[in-house]
C-alpha positions in Angstrom: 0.0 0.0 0.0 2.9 2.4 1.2 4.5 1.3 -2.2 1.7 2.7 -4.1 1.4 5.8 -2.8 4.9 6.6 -3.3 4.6 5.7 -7.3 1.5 8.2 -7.4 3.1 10.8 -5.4 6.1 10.5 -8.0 4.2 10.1 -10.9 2.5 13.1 -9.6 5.6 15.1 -8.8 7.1 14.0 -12.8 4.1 15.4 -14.3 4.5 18.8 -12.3 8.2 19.3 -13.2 6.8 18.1 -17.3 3.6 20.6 -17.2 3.8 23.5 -19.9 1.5 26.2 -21.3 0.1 23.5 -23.5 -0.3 21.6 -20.7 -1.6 23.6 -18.1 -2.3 27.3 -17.2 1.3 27.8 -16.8 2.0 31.0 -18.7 4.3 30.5 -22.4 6.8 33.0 -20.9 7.6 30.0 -18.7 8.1 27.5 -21.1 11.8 25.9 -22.6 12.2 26.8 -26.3 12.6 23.5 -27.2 9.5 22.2 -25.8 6.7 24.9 -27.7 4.8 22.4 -28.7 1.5 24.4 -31.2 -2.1 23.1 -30.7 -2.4 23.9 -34.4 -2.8 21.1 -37.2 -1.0 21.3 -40.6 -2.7 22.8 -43.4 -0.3 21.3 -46.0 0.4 24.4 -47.5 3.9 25.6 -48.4 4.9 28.5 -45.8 4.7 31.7 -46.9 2.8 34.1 -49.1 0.0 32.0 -51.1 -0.7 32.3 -54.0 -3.5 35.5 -54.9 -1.8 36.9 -51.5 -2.2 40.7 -52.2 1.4 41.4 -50.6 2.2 44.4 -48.8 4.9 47.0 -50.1 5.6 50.6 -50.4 3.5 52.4 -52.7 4.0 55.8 -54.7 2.8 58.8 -53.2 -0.2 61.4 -54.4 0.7 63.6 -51.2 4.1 65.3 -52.4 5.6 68.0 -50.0 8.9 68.2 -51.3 10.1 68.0 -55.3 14.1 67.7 -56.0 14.2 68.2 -59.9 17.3 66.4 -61.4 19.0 68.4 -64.6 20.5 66.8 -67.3 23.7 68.7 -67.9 27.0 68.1 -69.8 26.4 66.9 -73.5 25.1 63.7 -75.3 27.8 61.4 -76.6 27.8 63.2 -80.1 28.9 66.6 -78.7 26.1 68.1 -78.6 25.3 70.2 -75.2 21.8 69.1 -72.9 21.0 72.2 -71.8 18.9 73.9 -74.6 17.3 70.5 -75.0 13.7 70.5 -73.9 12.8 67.6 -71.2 10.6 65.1 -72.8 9.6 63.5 -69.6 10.7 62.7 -65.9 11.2 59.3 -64.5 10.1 59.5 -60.6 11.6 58.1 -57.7 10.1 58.7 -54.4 11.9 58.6 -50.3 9.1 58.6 -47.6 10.8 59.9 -44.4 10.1 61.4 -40.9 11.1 65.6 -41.2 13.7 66.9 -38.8 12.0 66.4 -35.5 12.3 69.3 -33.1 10.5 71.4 -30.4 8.6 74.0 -32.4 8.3 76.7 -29.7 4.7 78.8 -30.1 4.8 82.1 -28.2 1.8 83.6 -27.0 1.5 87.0 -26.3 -1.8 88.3 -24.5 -2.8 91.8 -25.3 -2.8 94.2 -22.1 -5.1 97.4 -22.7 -5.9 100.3 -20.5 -8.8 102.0 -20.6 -8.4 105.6 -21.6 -11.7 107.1 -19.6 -11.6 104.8 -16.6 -8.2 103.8 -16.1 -8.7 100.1 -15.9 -6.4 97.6 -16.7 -7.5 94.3 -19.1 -6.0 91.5 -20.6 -6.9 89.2 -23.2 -7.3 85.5 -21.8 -4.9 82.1 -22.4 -5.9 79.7 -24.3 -6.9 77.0 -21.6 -4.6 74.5 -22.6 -1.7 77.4 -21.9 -1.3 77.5 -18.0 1.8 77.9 -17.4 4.7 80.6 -18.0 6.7 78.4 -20.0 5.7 74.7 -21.1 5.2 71.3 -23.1 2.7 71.1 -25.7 -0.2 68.2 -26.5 1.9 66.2 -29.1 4.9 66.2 -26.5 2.7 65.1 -24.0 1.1 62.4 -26.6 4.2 61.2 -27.4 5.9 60.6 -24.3 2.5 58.9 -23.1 2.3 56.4 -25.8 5.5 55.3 -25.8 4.9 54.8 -21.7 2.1 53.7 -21.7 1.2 52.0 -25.3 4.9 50.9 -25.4 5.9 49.7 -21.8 8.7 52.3 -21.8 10.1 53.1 -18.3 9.4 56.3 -17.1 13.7 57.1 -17.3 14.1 55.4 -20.9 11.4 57.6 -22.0 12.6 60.5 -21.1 15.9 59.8 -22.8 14.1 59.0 -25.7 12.5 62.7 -25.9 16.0 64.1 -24.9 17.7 62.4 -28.3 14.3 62.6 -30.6 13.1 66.5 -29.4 16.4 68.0 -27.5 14.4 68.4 -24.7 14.9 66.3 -21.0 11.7 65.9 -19.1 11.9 64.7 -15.4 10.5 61.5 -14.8 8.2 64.0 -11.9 7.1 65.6 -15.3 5.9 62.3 -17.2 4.2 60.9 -14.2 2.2 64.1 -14.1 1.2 63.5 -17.9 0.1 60.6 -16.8 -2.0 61.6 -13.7 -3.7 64.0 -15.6 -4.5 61.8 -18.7 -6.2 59.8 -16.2 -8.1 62.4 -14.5 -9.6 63.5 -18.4 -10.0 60.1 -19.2 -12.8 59.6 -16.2 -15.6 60.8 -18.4 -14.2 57.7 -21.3 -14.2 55.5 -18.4 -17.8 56.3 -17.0 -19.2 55.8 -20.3 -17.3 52.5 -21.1 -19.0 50.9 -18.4 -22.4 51.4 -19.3 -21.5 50.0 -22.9 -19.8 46.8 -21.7 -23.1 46.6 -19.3 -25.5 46.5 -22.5 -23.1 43.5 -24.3 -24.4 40.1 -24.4 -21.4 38.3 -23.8 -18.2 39.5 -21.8 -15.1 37.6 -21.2 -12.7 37.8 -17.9 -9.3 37.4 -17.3 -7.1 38.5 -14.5 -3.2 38.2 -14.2 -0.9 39.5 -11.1 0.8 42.9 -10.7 3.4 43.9 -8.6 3.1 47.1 -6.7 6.2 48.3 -4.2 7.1 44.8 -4.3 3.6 43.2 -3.3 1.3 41.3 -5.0 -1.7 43.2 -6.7 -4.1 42.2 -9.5 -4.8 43.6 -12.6 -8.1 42.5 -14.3 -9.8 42.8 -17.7 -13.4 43.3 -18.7 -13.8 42.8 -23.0 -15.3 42.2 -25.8 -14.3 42.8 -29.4 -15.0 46.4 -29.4 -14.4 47.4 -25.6 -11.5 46.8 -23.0 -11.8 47.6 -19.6 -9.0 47.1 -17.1 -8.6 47.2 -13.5 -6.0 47.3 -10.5 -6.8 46.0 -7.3 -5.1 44.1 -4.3 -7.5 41.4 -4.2 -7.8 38.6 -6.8 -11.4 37.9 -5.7 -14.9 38.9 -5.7 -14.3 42.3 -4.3 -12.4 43.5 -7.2 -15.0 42.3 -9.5 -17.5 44.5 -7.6 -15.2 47.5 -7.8 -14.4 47.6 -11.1 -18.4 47.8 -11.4 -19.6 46.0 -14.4 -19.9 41.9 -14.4 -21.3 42.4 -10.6 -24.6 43.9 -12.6 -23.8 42.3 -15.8 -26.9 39.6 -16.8 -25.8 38.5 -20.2 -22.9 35.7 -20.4 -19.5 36.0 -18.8 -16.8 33.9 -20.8 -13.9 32.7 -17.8 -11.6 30.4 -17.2 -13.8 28.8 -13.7 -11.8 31.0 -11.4 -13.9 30.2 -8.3 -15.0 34.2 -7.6 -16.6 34.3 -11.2 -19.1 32.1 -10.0 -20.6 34.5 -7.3 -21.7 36.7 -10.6 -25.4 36.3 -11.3 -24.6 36.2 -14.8 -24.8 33.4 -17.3 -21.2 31.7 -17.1 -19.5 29.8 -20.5 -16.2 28.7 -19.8 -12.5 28.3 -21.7 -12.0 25.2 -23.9 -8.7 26.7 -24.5 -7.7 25.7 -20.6 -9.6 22.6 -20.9 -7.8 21.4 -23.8 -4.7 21.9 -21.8 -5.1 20.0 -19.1 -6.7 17.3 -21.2 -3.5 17.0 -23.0 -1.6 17.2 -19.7 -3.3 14.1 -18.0 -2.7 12.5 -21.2 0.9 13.1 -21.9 1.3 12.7 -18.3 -0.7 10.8 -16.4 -1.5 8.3 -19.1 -5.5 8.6 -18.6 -6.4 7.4 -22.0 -10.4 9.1 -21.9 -8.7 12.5 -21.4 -7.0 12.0 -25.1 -9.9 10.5 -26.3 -11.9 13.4 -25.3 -9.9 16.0 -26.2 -10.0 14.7 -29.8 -13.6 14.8 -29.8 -14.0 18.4 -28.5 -11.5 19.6 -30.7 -13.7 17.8 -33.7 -16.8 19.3 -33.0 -15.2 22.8 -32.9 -13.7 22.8 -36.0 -17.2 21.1 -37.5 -19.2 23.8 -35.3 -17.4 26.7 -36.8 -17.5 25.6 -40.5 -21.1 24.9 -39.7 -20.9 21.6 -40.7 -21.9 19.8 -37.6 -25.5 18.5 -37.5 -28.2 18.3 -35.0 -27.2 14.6 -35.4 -23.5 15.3 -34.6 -24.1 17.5 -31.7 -25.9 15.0 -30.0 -23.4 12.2 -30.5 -20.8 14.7 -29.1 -23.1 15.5 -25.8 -23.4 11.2 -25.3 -19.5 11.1 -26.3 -18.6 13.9 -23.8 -20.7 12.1 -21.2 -19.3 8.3 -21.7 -15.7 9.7 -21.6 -16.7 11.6 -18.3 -17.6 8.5 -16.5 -14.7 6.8 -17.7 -12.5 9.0 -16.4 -14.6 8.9 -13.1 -14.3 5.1 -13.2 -10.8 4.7 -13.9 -9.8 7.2 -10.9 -12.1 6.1 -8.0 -12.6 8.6 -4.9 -10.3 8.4 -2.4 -11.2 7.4 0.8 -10.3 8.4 4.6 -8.1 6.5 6.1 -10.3 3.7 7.7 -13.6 4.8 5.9 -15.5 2.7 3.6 -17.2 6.9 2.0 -15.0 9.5 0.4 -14.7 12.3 2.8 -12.3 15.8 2.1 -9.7 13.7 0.9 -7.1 15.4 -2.0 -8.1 13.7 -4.9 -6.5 13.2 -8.1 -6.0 15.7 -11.0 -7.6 13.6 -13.5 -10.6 13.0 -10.8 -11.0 16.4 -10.6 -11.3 17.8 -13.8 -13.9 15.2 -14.9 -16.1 15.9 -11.8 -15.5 19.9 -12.8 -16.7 19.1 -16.3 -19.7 17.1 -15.1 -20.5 19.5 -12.8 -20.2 22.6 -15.2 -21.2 20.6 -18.7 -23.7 23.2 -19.8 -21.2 26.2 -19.4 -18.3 24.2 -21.1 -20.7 23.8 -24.0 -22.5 26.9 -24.3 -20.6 27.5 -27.6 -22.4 24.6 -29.2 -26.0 26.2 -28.3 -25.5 29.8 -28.6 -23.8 31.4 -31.6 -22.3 34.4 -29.7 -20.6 32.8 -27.4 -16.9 31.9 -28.1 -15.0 28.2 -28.1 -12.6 30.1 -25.4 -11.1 33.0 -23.4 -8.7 34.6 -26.1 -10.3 37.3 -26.5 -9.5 38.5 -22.7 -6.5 36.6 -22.6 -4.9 38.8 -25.4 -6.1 41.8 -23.7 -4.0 40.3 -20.1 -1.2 39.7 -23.0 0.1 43.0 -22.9 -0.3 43.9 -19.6 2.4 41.4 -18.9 4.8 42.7 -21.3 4.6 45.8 -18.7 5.2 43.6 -15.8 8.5 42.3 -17.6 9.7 45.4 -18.9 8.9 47.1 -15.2 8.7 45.2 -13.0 5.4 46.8 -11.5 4.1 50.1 -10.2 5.4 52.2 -7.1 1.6 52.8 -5.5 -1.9 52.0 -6.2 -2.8 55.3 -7.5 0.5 54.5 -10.5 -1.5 51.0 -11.1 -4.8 52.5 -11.6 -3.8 55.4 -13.8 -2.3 52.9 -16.2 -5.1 50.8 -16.2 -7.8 53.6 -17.3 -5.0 54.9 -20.4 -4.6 51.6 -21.5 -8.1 51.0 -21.4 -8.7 54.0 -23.9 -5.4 52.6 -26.0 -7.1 49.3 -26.2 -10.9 50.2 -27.0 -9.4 53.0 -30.0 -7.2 50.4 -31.2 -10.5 47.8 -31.5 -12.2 50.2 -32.8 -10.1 51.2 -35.4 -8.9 54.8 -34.3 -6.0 56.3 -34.3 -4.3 56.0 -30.9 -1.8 58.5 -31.3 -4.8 60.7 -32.2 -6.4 60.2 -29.4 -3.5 60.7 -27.1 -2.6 64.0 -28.6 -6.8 65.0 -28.1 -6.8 64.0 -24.3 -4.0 66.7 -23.6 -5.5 69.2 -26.1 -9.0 69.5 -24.5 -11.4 68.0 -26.9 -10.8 63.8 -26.1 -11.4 61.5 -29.3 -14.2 59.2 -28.0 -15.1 55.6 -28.9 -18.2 54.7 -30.4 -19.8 53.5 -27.3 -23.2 52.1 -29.3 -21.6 49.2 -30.8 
């Protein structure tokens, strides 16, 4: 008995130390190189362009703001001199480049009058957007912004990046307080974006840790295809969920990856296939549990039939009594464990393949929701691509030096985000948010 427990608790330490992104939920930053393995099956097509592929290259200009006109001087080959020879026609080459970039310094001068009957003294007024005696414009601003906060550029590299582009050195007091301010005009963007994701019928969920001062903090994602919503918060759980304001009213469908607080929401739930794959694979690969394989195979089939809309009514039900014989298969080849001395499971640890087949007994209906409802997704990409970049700011920082820093990024990059769904120009909209008259979304989609 002692034997057996010891080749389980081995096997089960072996597939820990073997577990990848394909796998597991272990993030693909994690992984070896050598052991990427893709979920993706060949097409057996050559790689590269296809054939009919449009391409993508540099095209001639209508927009001209500089012409160099090239004279043909000297003399043709028979003596005779080019220059009272009329041109018969110009053969064009074209250079697209950036112009010289440097501060261009705009002076304003208010009028100051004096009345000649009363004696008092006027002024005209400052543009609003000019409030102080001497300092940066919008596009400065912009720019130094996107590259922090679209770019993941630390606060000091920025700054050296406007000192060799502009010739001019901001503090790194002075890009915070771009920041800080962004975020204050970006509160209106934020209200509204709320009350759009609240009338979308299906919303997916993701969450990934932060770092602030050194601590663990959360940052969470509210999305869809046309909005992103992001959040800072210390708490993982249901309390951030309710802070961030929208999926603790939301009533339509909340895509997730069955993170236990997602399931306090009085919302609809559909949950990843993406994960489930993964650990399908994993007990496969790893744990040698045959049905998991079996399954896997069968779920990834009816996708790929379900989105090219050849799967039947016929098909779908074979899949559901599939889906359930596999289930109980799985149940059957792991048995409960019992309590020591006990002849009925009681809160014993139980295996990983146990688990995940009770899990997808228990939540059949949300694992499947894809199958019965058209606008519901196969998985959690959608949020999980949104979480994607956030991390690349974890890397590249390391984290945020106070709350307040974690939630100012979140609302900017929620505008960056939702612009760059909906097809707008982000640095456009950056420029507008420091110019007084913000580019906004189209919050009725």
């Amino acid at each position: 008995m002692q034997l057996r427990e010891l080749e389980q608790r081995l096997q089960l330490l072996e597939a820990r130390l073997a577990q990848d992104s394909q796998t597991s939920s272990q993030p693909s930053s994690r992984d070896k190189p050598w052991k990427v393995k893709s979920e993706r099956t060949s097409s057996g097509k050559t790689t590269g362009g296809q054939v009919g592929h449009p391409g993508k290259t540099l095209k001639m200009s209508e927009h001209i703001d500089e012409v160099v006109v090239l004279p043909l001087t000297g003399q043709c080959g028979c003596g005779f001199a080019w220059d009272p020879v009329c041109v018969q026609e110009y053969l064009v080459r074209q250079v697209h480049d950036l112009p010289e970039i440097r501060l261009q310094v705009t002076e304003y001068q208010a009028e100051v009058k004096i009345c000649p009957h009363c004696a008092s003294r006027e002024q005209a007024t400052f543009p609003s957007q000019v409030s102080g005696q001497v300092q940066y414009g919008p596009r400065f601003h912009g720019l130094s912004t996107y590259l922090n906060t679209a770019h993941f550029i630390p606060l000091k590299r920025t700054c050296d990046i406007m000192e060799a582009l502009c010739g001019a050195t901001p503090s790194d007091g002075t890009m915070a307080s771009n920041l800080k301010l962004a975020a204050q005009r970006l509160e209106g963007f934020e209200d509204h974006l709320k009350a759009a994701l609240l009338k979308q019928d299906v919303l997916s969920a993701d969450e990934t840790g932060s770092k602030v001062n050194g601590k663990m903090h959360w940052l969470h994602v509210v999305s869809n295809a046309h909005f992103t919503l992001y959040g800072h918060h210390p708490k993982r759980g249901f309390e951030a969920l309710e802070d961030m304001g929208v999926l603790n009213t939301f009533s339509g469908v909340v895509m997730h990856d069955c993170w236990t607080s997602y399931f306090k929401l009085s919302a609809t739930h559909a949950l990843c296939n993406a994960h489930l794959l993964r650990e399908l694979r994993g007990l496969f690969e790893h744990h040698g549990q045959i049905w998991a394989g079996e399954l896997r195979t069968a779920l990834q089939g009816v996708y790929h039939q379900h989105k090219s809309g050849s799967l039947t009514a016929e098909g779908k039900t074979t899949f559901h009594a599939t889906f359930d014989t596999l289930l109980e298969a799985g149940l059957e080849a792991n048995p409960a464990a019992l309590e020591p001395g006990s002849k009925k499971p009681g809160r014993v640890k139980q295996t990983p393949a146990r688990n995940l087949a009770l899990r997808c007994q228990q939540h059949k209906d949300d694992y499947l929701r894809f199958l019965e409802d058209a606008r519901v997704p196969f998985d959690n990409n959608g949020a999980e691509r949104d979480i994607r970049m956030t991390c690349i700011k974890r890397k590249v920082s390391g984290g945020f030096r106070s709350d307040a820093g974690g939630e100012t990024f979140c609302r900017i990059r929620s505008y960056i985000s939702t612009l760059k769904k909906q097809s707008l120009n982000v640095w456009h909209g950056l420029v507008s948010i420091f110019s007084g008259n913000i580019l906004m979304p189209d919050f009725s989609r």
